[in-house]
Every structure is written in structure tokens, then in C-alpha cells.
C-alpha positions as CSV (number, residue, x, y, z in Angstrom):
1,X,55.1,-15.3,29.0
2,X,56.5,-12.1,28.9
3,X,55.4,-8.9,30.7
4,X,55.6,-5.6,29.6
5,X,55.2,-2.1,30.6
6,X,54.6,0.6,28.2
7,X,57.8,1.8,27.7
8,X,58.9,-1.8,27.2
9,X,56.0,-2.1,24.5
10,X,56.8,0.8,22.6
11,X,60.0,-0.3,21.9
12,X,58.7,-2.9,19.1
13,X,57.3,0.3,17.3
14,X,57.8,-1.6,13.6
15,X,60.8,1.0,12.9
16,X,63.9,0.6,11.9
17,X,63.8,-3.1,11.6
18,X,61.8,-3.9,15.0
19,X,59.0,-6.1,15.7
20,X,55.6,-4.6,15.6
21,X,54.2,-5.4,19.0
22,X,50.7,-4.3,20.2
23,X,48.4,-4.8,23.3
24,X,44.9,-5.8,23.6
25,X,42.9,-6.1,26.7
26,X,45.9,-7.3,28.4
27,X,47.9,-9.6,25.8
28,X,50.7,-8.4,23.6
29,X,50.1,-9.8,20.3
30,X,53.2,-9.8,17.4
31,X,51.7,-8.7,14.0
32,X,55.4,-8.2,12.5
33,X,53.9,-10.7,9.5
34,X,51.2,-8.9,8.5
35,X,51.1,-6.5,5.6
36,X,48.6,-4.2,6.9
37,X,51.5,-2.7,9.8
38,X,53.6,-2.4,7.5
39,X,56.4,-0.2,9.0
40,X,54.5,0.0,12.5
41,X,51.6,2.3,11.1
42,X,47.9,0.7,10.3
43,X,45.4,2.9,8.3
44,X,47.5,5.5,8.5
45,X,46.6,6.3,12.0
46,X,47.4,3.6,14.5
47,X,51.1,3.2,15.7
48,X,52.6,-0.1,17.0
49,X,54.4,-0.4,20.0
50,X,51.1,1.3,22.1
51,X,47.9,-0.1,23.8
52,X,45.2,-0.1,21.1
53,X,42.4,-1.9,23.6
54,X,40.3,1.8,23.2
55,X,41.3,2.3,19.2
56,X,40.5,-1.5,18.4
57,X,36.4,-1.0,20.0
58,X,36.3,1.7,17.7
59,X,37.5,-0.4,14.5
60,X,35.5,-2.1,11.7
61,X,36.6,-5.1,12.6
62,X,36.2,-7.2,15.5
63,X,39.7,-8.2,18.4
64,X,39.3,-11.7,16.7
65,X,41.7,-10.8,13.8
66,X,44.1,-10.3,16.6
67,X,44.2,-14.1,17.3
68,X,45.6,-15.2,14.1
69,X,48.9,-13.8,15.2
70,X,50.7,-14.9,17.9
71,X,50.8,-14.1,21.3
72,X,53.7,-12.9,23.0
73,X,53.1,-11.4,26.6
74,X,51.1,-10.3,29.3
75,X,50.5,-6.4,29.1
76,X,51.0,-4.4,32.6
77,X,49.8,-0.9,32.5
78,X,51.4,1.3,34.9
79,X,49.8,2.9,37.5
80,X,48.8,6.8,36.4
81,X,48.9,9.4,38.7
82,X,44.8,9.9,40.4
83,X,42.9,12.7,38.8
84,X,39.8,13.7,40.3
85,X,37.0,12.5,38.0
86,X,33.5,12.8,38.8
87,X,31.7,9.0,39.6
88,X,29.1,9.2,37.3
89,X,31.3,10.7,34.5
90,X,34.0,7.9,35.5
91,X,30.7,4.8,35.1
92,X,29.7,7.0,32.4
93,X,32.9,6.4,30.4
94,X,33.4,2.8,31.2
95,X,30.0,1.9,30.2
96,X,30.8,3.4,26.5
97,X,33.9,3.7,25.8
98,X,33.6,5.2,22.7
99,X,33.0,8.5,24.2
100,X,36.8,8.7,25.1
101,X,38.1,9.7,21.7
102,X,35.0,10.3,19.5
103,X,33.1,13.4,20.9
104,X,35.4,15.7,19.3
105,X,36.0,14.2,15.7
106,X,32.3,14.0,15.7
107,X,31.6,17.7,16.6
108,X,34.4,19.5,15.1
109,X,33.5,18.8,11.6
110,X,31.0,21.4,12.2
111,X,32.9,24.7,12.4
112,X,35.2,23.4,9.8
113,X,32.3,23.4,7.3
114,X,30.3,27.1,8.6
115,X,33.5,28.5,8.1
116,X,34.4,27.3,4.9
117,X,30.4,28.0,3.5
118,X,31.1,31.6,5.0
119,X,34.0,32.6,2.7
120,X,32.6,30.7,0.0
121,X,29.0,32.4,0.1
122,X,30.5,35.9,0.6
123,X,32.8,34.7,-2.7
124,X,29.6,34.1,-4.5
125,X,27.7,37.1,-3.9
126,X,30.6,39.4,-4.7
127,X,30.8,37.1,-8.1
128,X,26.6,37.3,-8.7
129,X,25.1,40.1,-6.5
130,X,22.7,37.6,-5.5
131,X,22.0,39.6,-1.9
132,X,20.9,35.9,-1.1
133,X,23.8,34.7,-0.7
134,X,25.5,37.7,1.2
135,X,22.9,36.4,3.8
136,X,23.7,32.8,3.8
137,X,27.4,33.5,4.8
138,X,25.9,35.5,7.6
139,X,23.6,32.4,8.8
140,X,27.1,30.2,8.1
141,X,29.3,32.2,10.2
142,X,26.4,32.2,13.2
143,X,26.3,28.9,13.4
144,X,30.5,28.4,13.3
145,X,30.2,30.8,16.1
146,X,27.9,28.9,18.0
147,X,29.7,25.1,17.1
148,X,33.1,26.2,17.6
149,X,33.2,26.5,21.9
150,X,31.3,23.2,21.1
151,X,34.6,21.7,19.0
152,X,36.9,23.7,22.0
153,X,35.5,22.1,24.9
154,X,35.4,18.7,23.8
155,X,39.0,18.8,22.5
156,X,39.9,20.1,25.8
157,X,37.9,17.0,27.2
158,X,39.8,14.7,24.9
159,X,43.2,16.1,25.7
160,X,42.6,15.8,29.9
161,X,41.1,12.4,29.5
162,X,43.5,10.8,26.9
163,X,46.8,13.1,27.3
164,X,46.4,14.0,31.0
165,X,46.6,17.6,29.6
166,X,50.5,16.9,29.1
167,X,52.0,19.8,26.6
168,X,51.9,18.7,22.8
169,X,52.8,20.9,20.1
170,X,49.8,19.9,18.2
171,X,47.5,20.8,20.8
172,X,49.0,24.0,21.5
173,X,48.8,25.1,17.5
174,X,45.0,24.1,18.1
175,X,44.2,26.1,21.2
176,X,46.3,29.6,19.6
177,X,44.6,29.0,16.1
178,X,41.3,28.1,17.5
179,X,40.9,31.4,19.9
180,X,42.2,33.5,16.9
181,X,39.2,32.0,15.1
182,X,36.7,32.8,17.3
183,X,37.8,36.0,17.7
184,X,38.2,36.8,13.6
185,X,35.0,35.1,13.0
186,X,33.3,36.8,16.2
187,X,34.6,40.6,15.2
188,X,33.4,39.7,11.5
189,X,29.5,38.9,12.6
190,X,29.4,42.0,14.7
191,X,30.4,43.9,12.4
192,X,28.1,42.9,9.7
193,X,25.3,43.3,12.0
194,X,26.7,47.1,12.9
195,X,27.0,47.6,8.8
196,X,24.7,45.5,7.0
197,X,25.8,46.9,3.8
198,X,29.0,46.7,4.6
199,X,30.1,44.8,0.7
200,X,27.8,46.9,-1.1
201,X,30.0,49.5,-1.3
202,X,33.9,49.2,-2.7
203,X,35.5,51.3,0.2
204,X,38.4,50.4,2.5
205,X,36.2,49.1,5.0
206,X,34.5,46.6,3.2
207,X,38.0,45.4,1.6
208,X,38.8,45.0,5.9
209,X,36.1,43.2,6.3
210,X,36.5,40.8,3.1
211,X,40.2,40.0,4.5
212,X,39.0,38.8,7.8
213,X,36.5,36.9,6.4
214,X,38.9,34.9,4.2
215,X,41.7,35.0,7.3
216,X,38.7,31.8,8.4
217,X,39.6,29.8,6.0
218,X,43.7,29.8,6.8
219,X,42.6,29.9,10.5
220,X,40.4,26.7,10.4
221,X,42.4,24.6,8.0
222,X,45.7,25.1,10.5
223,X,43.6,24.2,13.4
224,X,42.0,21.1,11.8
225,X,45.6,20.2,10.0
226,X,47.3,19.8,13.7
227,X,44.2,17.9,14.9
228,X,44.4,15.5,12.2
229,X,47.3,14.6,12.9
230,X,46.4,13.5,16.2
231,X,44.0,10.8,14.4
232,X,46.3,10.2,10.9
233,X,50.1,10.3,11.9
234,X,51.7,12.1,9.1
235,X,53.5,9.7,8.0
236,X,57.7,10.1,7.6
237,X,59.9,9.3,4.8
């Protein structure tokens, strides 16, 4: 059979007329005949022509739908430069696997959602005078405060582990969007805590304050837009 490297694999990438080739545990199986990879892209999210060994423990379904399709090669991963990795992180990952890629999606759903509740609480107390619910955005944007270094540093994780920390646009919108979050929804909390009554009163001050506190919802939405797309390929007409 055949052997092939990566770059040899990601040539049959199911565009522009190619085969749709991927590699599992070591064999490169040809699932150009099936509907679901349709132009190289399954679910939206998994792209042909790559090893899926990590993405396919992860799936619903088990590697035995990869044996109805045909085998084609022998898969050779090339060597990757050493990077120093603790032991017992390194047995820690190979024991479950899963902790590779799903750390962050699992977290980062967190800051997403306080940061959202926060403008939307603040929107309903302005729209009620429910003082209530003035304090609830205050409660939501403590604990997207304390979640989102949570979200950073296992996106960091993700992106040494997976990327080898190589430069991607995606990740760089993240990093720049997410540090302009903390610090908007940081300078917000303090200084509700230095003016408590800081939206009882229609001055310019509390109009400031109102702006930052919907500048979240742009800030979060960009950062979780570009990390999506990490997960769910936008796809290309």
C-alpha cells in the first residue's frame, strides 16, 4: 500500500475535484463515495485530507464506520520538533485523550453566557427599575471575571498542545479581543463597586458606564466568532 506523509495526505482535501482521503490510527481510508464529506467537510467541522485519529475518539460514532470504505495507505506522521512536556502531564494526556481539544470548548461557554446575562440584566433594570436586577448583572459580570482567565488559559493550552503555538489569525483576534474583555468588564465591576448608584442617576457618567457594559457583548461575540471557527470551518462558496 501506499504511504503518506501529511502533506501528501492533505492533498486529497475533497476540493476541486480531489479524492477525500483521511487517516485513522495509522490507515488512510478513501471516503470520496460517501455523502456525508461531501466537498471534503463532515459536520461542518472536520476537513479531509488531515489526521482525524483525536477528532474521530471524540465522535458519536464509533472508527468502525471507517471500514466500510476502502483502504488506501499506510499513514506516516512526521517526526515534530521535541517540546518539553511535563511526564505526568504527557501519561496524563495519553491516558484520555479527550483532554487535548475539549478543555476549552467545555469552559469557555462560561464567560460567553455572564457576559451576555450582564448587559441583558443591566437592559432590564433600566426597562423595570427592578433594583434586583441591577444586582444580578453585577453577580453576572463577577463571575465572567472570574471564568474568563479560566477560558484564556485553556485556549492557550489548546493552541501549544495542538498548534505548537504556530501564529493563526484566529487565535490572535482571540487573544486581542479576549484581553480587551477583561479589561472592559474588569474597569466596569470596579467601578460599580466605587459608585453603586452609578444608573440611578441620568448623568454622563452613568451613560459611560452603560457603553462599556454593552462594549461585552461586541467583545465576546468576536472572540467566540474566531474560536468557532477553529471547531466549525466557515464554510466557502
Amino acid at each position: 500500500m501506499k504511504s503518506f506523509d501529511e502533506k501528501a495526505l492533505s492533498e486529497f482535501n475533497g476540493k476541486d475535484g480531489r479524492g477525500v482521503y483521511i487517516a485513522h490510527q495509522g490507515k488512510v481510508y478513501n471516503l470520496s463515495e460517501s455523502k456525508l464529506w461531501e466537498g471534503g467537510l463532515h459536520m461542518k467541522r472536520h476537513e479531509a485530507g488531515q489526521d482525524l485519529t483525536t477528532d474521530i475518539q471524540a465522535a458519536p460514532h464509533g472508527p468502525d464506520v471507517l471500514e466500510r470504505y476502502p483502504q488506501v495507505g499506510a499513514f506516516v506522521k512526521e517526526t515534530q520538533p521535541e517540546r518539553p512536556m511535563p511526564r505526568v502531564l504527557w501519561k496524563l494526556l495519553s491516558r484520555y485523550p479527550i483532554l487535548r481539544r475539549h478543555p476549552h470548548p467545555m469552559v469557555v461557554h462560561f464567560p460567553i453566557v455572564f457576559m451576555y446575562s450582564t448587559v441583558l440584566f443591566n437592559l432590564l433594570y433600566l426597562l423595570t427599575g427592578v433594583r434586583g436586577l441591577e444586582a444580578t448583572a453585577v453577580h453576572c459580570l463577577a463571575g465572567g471575571i472570574l471564568s474568563s482567565p479560566v477560558a484564556m488559559l485553556t485556549g492557550w493550552f489548546t493552541w501549544w498542545l495542538n498548534y505548537m503555538s504556530r501564529p493563526m489569525r484566529a487565535v490572535t483576534i482571540k487573544i486581542r479581543f479576549s484581553l480587551l474583555l477583561m479589561a472592559a468588564s474588569i474597569a466596569a465591576f470596579v467601578w460599580r463597586l466605587l459608585a453603586p448608584d452609578i444608573l440611578l442617576r441620568l448623568d454622563i457618567d452613568s451613560l459611560i458606564y452603560l457603553l462599556v457594559i454593552l462594549s461585552l457583548i461586541p467583545l465576546v461575540t468576536v472572540a467566540g466568532w474566531f474560536g468557532a471557527t477553529l471547531t466549525f470551518p466557515v464554510e466557502k462558496e
